[in-house]
One Martini backbone bead per residue (centre of mass of N, CA, C, O) as a GRO file, in nm:
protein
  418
    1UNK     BB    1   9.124  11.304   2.383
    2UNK     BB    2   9.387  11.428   2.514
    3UNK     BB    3   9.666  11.512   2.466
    4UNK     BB    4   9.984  11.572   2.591
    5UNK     BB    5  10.002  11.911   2.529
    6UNK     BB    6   9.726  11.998   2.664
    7UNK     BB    7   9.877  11.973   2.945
    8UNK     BB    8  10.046  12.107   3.216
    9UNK     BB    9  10.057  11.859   3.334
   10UNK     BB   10  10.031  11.521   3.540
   11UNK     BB   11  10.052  11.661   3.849
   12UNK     BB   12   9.865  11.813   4.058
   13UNK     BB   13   9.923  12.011   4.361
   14UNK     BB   14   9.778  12.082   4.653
   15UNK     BB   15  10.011  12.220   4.843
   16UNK     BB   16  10.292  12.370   5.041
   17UNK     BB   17  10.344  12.150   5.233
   18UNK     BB   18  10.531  11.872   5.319
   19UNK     BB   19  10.290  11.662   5.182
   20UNK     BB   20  10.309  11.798   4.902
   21UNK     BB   21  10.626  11.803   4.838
   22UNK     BB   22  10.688  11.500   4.893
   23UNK     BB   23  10.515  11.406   4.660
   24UNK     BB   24  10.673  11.586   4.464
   25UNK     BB   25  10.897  11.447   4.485
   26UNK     BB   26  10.828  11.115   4.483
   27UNK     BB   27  10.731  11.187   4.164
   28UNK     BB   28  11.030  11.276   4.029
   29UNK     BB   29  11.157  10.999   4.116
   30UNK     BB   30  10.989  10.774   4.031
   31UNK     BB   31  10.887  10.965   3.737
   32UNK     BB   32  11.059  11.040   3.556
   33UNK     BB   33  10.898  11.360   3.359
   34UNK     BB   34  10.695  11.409   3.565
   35UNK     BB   35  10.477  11.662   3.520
   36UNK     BB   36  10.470  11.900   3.778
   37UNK     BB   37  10.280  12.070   4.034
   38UNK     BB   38  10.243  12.331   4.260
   39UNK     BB   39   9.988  12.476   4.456
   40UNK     BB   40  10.016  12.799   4.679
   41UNK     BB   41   9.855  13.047   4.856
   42UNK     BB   42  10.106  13.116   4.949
   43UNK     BB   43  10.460  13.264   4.933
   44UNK     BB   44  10.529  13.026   5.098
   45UNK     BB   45  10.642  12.711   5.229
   46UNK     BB   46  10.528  12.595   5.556
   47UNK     BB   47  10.324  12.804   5.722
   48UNK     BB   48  10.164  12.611   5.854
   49UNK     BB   49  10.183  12.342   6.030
   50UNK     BB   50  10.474  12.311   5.925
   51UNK     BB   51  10.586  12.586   6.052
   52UNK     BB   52  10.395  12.517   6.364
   53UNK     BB   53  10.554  12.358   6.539
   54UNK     BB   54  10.763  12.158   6.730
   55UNK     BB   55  10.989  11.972   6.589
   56UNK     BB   56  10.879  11.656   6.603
   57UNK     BB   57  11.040  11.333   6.574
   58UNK     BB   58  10.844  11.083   6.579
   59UNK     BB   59  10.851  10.757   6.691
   60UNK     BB   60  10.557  10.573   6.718
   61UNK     BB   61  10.433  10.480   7.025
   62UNK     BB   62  10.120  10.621   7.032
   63UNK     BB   63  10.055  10.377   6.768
   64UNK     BB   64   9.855  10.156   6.625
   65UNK     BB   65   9.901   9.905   6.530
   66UNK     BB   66   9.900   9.900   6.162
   67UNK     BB   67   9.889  10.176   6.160
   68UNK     BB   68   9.987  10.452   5.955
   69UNK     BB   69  10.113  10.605   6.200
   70UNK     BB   70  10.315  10.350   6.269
   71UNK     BB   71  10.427  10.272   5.993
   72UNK     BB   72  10.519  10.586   5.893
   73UNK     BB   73  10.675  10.674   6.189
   74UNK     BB   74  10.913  10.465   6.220
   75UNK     BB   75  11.028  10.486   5.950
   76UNK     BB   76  11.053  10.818   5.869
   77UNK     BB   77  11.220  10.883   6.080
   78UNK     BB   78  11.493  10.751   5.958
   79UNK     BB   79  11.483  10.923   5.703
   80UNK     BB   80  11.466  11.211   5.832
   81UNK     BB   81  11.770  11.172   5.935
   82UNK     BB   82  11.916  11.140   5.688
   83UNK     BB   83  11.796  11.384   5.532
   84UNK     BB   84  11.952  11.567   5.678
   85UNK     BB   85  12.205  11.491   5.671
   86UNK     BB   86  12.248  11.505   5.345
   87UNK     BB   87  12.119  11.854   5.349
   88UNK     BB   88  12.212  11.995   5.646
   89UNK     BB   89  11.997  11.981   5.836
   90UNK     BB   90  11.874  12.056   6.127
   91UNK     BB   91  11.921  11.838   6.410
   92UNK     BB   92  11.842  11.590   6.695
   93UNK     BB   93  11.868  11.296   6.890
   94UNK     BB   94  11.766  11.267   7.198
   95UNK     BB   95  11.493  11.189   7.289
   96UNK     BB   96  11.204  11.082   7.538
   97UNK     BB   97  11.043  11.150   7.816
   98UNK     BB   98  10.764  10.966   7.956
   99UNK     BB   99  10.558  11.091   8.229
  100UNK     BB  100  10.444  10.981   8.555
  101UNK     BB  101  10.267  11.141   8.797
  102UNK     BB  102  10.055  10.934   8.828
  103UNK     BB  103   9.892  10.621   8.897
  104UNK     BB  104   9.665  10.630   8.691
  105UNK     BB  105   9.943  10.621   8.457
  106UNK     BB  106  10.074  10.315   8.491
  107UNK     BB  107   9.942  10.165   8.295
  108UNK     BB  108   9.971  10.333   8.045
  109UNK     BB  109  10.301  10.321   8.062
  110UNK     BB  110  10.308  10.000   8.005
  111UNK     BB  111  10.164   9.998   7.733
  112UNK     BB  112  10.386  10.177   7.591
  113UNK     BB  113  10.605   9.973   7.643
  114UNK     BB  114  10.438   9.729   7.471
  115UNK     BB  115  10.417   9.931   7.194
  116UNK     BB  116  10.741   9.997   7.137
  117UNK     BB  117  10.799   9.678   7.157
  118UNK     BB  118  10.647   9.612   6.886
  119UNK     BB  119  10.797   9.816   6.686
  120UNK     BB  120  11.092   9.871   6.761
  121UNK     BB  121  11.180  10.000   6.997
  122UNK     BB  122  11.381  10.218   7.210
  123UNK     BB  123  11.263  10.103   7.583
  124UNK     BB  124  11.303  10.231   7.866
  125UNK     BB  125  11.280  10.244   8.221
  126UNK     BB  126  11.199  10.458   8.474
  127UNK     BB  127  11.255  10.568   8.755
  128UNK     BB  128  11.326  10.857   8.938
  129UNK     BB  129  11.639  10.870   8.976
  130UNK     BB  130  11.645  10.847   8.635
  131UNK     BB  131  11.531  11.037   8.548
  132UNK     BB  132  11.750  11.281   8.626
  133UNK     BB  133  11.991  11.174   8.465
  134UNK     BB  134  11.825  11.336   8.222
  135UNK     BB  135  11.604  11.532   8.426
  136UNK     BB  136  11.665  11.701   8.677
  137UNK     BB  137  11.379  11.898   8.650
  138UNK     BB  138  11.231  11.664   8.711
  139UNK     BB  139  10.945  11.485   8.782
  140UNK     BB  140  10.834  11.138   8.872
  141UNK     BB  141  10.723  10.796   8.937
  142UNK     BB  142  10.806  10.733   8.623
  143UNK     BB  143  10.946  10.640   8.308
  144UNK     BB  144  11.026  10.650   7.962
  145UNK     BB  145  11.300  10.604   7.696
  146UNK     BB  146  11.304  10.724   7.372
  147UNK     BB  147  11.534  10.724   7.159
  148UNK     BB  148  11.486  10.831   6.838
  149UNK     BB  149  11.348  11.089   6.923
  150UNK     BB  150  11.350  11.426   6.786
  151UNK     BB  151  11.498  11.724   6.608
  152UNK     BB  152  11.374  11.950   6.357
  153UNK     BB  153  11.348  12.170   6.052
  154UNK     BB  154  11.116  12.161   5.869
  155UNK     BB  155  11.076  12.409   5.689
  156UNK     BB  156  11.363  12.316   5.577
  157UNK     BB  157  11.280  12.019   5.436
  158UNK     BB  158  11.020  12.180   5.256
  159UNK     BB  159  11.268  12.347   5.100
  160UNK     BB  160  11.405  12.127   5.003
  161UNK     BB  161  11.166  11.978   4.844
  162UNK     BB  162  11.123  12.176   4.655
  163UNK     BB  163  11.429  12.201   4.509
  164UNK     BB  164  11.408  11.916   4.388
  165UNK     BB  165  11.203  11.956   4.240
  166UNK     BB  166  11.306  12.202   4.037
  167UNK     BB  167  11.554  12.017   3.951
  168UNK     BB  168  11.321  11.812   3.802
  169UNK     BB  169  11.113  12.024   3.679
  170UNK     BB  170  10.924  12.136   3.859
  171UNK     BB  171  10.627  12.345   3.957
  172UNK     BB  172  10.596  12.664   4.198
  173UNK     BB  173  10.328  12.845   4.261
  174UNK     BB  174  10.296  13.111   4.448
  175UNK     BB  175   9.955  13.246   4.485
  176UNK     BB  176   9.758  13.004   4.464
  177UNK     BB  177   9.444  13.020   4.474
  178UNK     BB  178   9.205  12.768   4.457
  179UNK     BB  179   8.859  12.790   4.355
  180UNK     BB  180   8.806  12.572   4.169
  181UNK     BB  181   8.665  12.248   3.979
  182UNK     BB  182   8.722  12.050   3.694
  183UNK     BB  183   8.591  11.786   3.586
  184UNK     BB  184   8.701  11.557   3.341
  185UNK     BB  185   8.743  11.265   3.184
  186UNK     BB  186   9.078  11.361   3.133
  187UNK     BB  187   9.043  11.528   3.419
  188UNK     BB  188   9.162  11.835   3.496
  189UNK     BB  189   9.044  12.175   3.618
  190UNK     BB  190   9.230  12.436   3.787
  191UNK     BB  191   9.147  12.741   3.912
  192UNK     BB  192   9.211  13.060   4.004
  193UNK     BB  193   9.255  13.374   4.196
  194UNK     BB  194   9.358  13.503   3.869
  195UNK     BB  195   9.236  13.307   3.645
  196UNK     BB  196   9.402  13.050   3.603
  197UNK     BB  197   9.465  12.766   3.449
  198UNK     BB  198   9.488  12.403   3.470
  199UNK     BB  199   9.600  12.099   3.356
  200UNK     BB  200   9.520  11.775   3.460
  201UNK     BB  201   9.519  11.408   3.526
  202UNK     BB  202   9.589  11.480   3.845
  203UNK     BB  203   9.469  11.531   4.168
  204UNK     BB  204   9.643  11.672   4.464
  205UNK     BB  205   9.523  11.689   4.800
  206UNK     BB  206   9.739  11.930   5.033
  207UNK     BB  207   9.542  12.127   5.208
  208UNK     BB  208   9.489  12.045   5.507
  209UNK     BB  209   9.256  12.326   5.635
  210UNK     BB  210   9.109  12.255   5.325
  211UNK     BB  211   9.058  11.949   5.211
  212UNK     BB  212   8.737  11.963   5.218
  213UNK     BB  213   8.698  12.146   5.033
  214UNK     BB  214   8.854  12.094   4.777
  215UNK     BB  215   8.701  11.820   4.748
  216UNK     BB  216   8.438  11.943   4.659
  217UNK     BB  217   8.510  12.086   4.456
  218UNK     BB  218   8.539  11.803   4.292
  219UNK     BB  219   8.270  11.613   4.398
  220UNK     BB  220   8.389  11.502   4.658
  221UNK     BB  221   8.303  11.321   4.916
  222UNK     BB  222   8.502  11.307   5.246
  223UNK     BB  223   8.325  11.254   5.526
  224UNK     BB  224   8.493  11.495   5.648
  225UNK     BB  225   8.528  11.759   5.843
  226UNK     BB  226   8.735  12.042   5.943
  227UNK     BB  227   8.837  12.092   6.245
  228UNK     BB  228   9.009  12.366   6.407
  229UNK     BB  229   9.281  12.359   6.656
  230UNK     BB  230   9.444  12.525   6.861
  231UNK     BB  231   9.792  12.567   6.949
  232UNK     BB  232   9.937  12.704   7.261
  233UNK     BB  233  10.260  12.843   7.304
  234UNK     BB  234  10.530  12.830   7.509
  235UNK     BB  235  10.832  13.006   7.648
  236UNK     BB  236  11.149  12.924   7.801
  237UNK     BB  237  11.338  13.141   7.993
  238UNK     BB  238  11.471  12.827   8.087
  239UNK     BB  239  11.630  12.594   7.955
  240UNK     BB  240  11.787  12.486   8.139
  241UNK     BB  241  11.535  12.312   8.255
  242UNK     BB  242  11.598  12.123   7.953
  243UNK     BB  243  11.737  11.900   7.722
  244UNK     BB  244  11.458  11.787   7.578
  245UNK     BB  245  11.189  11.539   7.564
  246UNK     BB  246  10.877  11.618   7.769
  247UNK     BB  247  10.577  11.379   7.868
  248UNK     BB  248  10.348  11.306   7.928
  249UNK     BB  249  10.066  11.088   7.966
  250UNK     BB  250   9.835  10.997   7.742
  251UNK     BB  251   9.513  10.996   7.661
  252UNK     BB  252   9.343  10.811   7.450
  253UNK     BB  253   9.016  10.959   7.443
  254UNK     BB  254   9.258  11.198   7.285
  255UNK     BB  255   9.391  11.350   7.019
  256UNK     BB  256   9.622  11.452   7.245
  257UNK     BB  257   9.915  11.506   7.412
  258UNK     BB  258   9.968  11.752   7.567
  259UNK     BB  259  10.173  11.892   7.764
  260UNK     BB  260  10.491  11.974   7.606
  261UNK     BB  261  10.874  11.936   7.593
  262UNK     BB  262  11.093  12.120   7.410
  263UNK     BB  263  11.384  12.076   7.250
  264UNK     BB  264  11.538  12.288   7.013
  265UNK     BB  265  11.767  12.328   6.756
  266UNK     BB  266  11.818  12.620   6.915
  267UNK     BB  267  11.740  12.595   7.240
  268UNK     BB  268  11.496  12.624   7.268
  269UNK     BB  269  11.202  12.584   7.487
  270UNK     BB  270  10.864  12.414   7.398
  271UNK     BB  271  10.565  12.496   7.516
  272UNK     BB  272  10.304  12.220   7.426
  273UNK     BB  273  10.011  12.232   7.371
  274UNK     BB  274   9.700  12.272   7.341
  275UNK     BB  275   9.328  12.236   7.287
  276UNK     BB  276   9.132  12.463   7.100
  277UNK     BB  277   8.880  12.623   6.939
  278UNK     BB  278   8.890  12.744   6.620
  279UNK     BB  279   8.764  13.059   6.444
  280UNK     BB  280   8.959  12.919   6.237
  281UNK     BB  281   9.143  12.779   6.020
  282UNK     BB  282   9.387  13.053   6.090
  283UNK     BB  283   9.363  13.094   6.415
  284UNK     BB  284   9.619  13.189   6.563
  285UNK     BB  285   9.424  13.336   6.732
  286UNK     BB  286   9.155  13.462   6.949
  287UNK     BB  287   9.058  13.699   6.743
  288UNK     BB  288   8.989  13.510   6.499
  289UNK     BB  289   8.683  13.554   6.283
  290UNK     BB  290   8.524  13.342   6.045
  291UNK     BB  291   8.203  13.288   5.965
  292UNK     BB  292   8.180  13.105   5.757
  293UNK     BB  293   8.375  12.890   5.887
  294UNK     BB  294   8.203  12.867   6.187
  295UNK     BB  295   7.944  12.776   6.026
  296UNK     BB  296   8.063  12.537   5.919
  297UNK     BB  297   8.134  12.398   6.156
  298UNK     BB  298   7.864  12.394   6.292
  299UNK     BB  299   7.695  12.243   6.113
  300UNK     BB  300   7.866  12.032   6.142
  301UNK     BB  301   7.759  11.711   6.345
  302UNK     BB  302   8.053  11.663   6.461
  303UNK     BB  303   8.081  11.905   6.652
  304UNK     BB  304   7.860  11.829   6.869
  305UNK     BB  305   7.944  11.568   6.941
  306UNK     BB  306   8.227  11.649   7.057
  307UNK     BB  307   8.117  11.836   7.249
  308UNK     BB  308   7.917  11.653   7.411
  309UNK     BB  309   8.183  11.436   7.484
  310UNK     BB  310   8.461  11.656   7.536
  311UNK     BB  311   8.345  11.906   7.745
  312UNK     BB  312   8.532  11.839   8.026
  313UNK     BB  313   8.830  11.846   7.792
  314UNK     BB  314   8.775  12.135   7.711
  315UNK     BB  315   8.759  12.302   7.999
  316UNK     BB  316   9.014  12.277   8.053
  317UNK     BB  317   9.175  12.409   7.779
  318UNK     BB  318   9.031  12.656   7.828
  319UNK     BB  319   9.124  12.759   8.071
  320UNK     BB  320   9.451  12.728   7.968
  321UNK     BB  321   9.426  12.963   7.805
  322UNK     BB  322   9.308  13.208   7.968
  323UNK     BB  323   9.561  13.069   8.210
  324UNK     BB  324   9.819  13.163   8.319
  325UNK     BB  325   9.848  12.960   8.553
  326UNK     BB  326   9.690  12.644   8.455
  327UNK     BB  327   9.938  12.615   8.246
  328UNK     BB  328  10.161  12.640   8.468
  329UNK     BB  329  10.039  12.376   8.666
  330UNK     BB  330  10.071  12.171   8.393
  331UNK     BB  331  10.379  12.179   8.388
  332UNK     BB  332  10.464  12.143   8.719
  333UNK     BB  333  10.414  11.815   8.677
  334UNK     BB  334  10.694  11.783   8.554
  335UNK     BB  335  10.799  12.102   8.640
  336UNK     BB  336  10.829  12.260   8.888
  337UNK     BB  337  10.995  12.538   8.911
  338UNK     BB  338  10.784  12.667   8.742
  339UNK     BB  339  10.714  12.986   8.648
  340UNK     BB  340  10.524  13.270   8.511
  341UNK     BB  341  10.759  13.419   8.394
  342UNK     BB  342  10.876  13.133   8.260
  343UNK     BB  343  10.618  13.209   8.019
  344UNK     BB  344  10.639  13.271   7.654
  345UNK     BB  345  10.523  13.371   7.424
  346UNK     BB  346  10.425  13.196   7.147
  347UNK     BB  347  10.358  13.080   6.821
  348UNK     BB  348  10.058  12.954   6.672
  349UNK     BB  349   9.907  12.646   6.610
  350UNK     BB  350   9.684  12.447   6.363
  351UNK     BB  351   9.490  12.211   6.343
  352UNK     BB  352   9.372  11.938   6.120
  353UNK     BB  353   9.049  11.797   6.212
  354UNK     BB  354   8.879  11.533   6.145
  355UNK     BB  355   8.541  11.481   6.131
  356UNK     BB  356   8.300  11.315   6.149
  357UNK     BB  357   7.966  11.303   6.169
  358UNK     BB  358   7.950  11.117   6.450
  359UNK     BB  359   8.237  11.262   6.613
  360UNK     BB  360   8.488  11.137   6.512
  361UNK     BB  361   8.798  11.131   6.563
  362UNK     BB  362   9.046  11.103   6.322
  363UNK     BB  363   9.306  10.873   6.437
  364UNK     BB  364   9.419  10.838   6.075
  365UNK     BB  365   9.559  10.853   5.796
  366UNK     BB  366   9.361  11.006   5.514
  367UNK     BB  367   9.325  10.851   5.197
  368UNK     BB  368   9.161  10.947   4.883
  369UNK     BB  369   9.003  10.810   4.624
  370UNK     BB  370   8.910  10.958   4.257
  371UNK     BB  371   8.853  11.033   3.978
  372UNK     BB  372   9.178  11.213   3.921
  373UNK     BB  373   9.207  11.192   4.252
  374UNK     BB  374   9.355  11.265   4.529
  375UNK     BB  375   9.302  11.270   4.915
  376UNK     BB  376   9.412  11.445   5.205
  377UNK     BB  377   9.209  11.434   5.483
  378UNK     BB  378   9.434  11.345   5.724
  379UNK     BB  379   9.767  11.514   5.854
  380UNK     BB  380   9.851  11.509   6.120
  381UNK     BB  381  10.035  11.417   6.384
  382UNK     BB  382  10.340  11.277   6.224
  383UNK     BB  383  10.349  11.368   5.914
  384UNK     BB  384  10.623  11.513   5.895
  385UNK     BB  385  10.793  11.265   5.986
  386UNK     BB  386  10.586  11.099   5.756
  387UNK     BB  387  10.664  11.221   5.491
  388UNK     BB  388  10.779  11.042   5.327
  389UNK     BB  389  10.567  10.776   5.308
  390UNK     BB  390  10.320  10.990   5.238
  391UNK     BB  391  10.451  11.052   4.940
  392UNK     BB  392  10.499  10.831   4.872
  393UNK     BB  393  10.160  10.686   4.837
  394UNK     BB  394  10.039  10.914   4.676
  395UNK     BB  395  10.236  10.874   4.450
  396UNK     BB  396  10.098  10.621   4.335
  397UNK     BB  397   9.823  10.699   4.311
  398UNK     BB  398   9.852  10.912   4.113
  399UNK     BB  399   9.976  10.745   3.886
  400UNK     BB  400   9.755  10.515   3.861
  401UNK     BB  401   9.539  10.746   3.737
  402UNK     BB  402   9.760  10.866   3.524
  403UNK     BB  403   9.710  10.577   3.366
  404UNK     BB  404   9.404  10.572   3.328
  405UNK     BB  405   9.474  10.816   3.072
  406UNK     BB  406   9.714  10.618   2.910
  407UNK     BB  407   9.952  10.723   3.077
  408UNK     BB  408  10.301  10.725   3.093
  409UNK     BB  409  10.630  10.732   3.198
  410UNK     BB  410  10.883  10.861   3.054
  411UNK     BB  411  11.082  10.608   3.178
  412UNK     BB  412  10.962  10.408   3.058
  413UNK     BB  413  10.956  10.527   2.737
  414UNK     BB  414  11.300  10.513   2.789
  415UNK     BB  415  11.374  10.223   2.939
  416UNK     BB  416  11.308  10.252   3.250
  417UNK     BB  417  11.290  10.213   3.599
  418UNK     BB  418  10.977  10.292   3.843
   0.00000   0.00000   0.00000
């Protein structure tokens, strides 16, 4: 059995997106003294989903009762506008308008009003006229308006989540992109692509984009490999035709929210995403591609098989992205008055969509343990929002895994409670 003196950390985090960093503050506060780090192959926090985003605290009425991601984001959502409050973060609860233009969406949107009051969401109905009340230049049958929804800063809050890690002893490292792991009785050893070693009792996954890659790094089999969608986005030229936040009635047979209407923290309002096959991980363009990487996915048996479930629904998608007119008609069921010259183009972000073998998209956040490890394997939208309990309950199970190495909490050792 290795020392205490031995071991570099008692929790390497890898990963300094918010899910990552959120981990590292929850471990910091839960067990006052544990020895934290953070390995970030950017450098700096924040880079890819969690800074690539609409910027949108999500109410959780789009989630199945009972799910993780239902419980964890209507938790978040009020946690999270706490935490902007106390640390001066730009926030703002705006609500938001869920919008049926077809009448074949208005049982879907009936749905949604009794999932919403299920969760315990303040959930209003709306007629044609109402609907234009909040949003002049909106049109619609009907629509909900979600009262909770907001916007905020994510990467100021995973910038301010770092803070409070390094103020409390921990250690975040950029630049240091993790190449191997080795798992031993006592611990992990992980090297880096600089060749340094670090040892640690137990290893969390928040590596995102790459997090089923990191899983196998350790030995464990995560059961599904992340597939990456781009989200294609433009910026509205007259911002003033949305004061909030507006979205279509999603489709259910798809985990993908559809074109929606975001006023942002600064005044901007953007428009999007689609979501079509990205040919790389980090492919925020569509000229990026990496061989390695979509030879990897085209590989994974779960990518044909959604491919063949979802290819008319994917041919929509794909179209939208090639034909900025195709891209303005989805906008224009919502918003009529926009027209292609009012859609700038904005920078995209990439999903990291878990999917099974059998092609199912993993459609609640997964986390998984095994000896010395925890992997959060599927962490996408409604995450950043539910970023603070999904922070608590990793940090717990990591606790757990470095109780099981003998090792006490130092805050225990010193007669505190955590």
């Amino acid at each position: 059995m290795m020392t205490h003196a031995a071991y570099d950390c008692d929790v390497l985090v890898i990963g300094g997106g918010i899910v990552g960093l959120s981990t590292a503050y929850a471990l910091t506060r839960t067990a006052p003294g544990t020895r934290v780090t953070v390995l970030e192959k950017e450098w700096g926090p924040a880079r890819h989903q969690t800074g690539r985003n609409s910027g949108v605290i999500h109410s959780g009425i789009y989630y199945a009762p009972g799910s993780l991601k239902a419980r964890y984001a209507v938790r978040g959502a009020a946690e999270l506008v706490d935490f902007c409050v106390e640390h001066g973060i730009d926030h703002a609860v705006t609500g938001k308008l869920i919008v049926a233009t077809g009448r074949a969406e208005l049982p879907r949107l009936h749905a949604l009003v009794q999932r919403g009051r299920a969760h315990g969401l303040p959930v209003r109905e709306l007629g044609p006229a109402q609907i234009t009340e909040y949003e002049p230049h909106v049109r619609g049958l009907a629509a909900i308006r979600v009262g909770t929804t907001g916007v905020c800063d994510f990467t100021a809050v995973a910038v301010r989540f770092a803070s409070e890690v390094t103020v409390s002893g921990g250690q975040i490292r950029y630049g240091a992109e993790v190449v191997a792991v080795d798992r031993r009785p006592w611990g992990v050893a992980v090297r880096t692509a600089d060749g340094q070693v670090v040892r640690a009792r137990v290893l969390v996954n928040c590596a995102g984009l790459h997090s089923d890659r990191v899983a196998l790094l350790a030995g464990d089999e995560p059961g599904a490999r992340i597939v990456p969608f781009r989200g294609e986005y433009y910026e509205l030229a007259r911002p003033e035709l949305v004061r909030g936040l507006v979205y279509p009635v999603p489709d259910p047979a798809f985990p993908f929210l559809g074109v929606h209407l975001t006023r942002r923290v600064d005044g901007s309002v953007h428009v999007g995403p689609n979501a079509v096959p990205a040919l790389a991980r980090e492919g925020y363009d569509r000229t990026v591609v990496r061989p390695g990487e979509l030879a990897a996915t085209l590989a994974w048996p779960g990518s044909w098989r959604i491919a063949r479930r979802h290819w008319r629904y994917g041919a929509g998608e794909m179209h939208r992205s090639l034909s900025k007119s195709a891209f303005t008609r989805a906008v224009r069921r919502l918003l009529p008055e926009v027209t292609e010259a009012d859609l700038r183009p904005s920078p995209a972000g990439v999903r990291a969509q878990a999917v099974l073998r059998d092609g199912t998209l993993v459609d609640d956040f997964l986390i998984r343990d095994a000896p010395h490890t925890v992997h959060v394997l599927n962490a996408p939208s409604p995450a950043a929002t539910a970023s603070l309990p999904i922070g608590r309950e990793v940090a717990r199970r990591a606790l757990l895994r470095a109780r099981a190495t003998g090792w006490t909490p130092p805050a225990v050792e010193s007669g505190h409670c955590v």
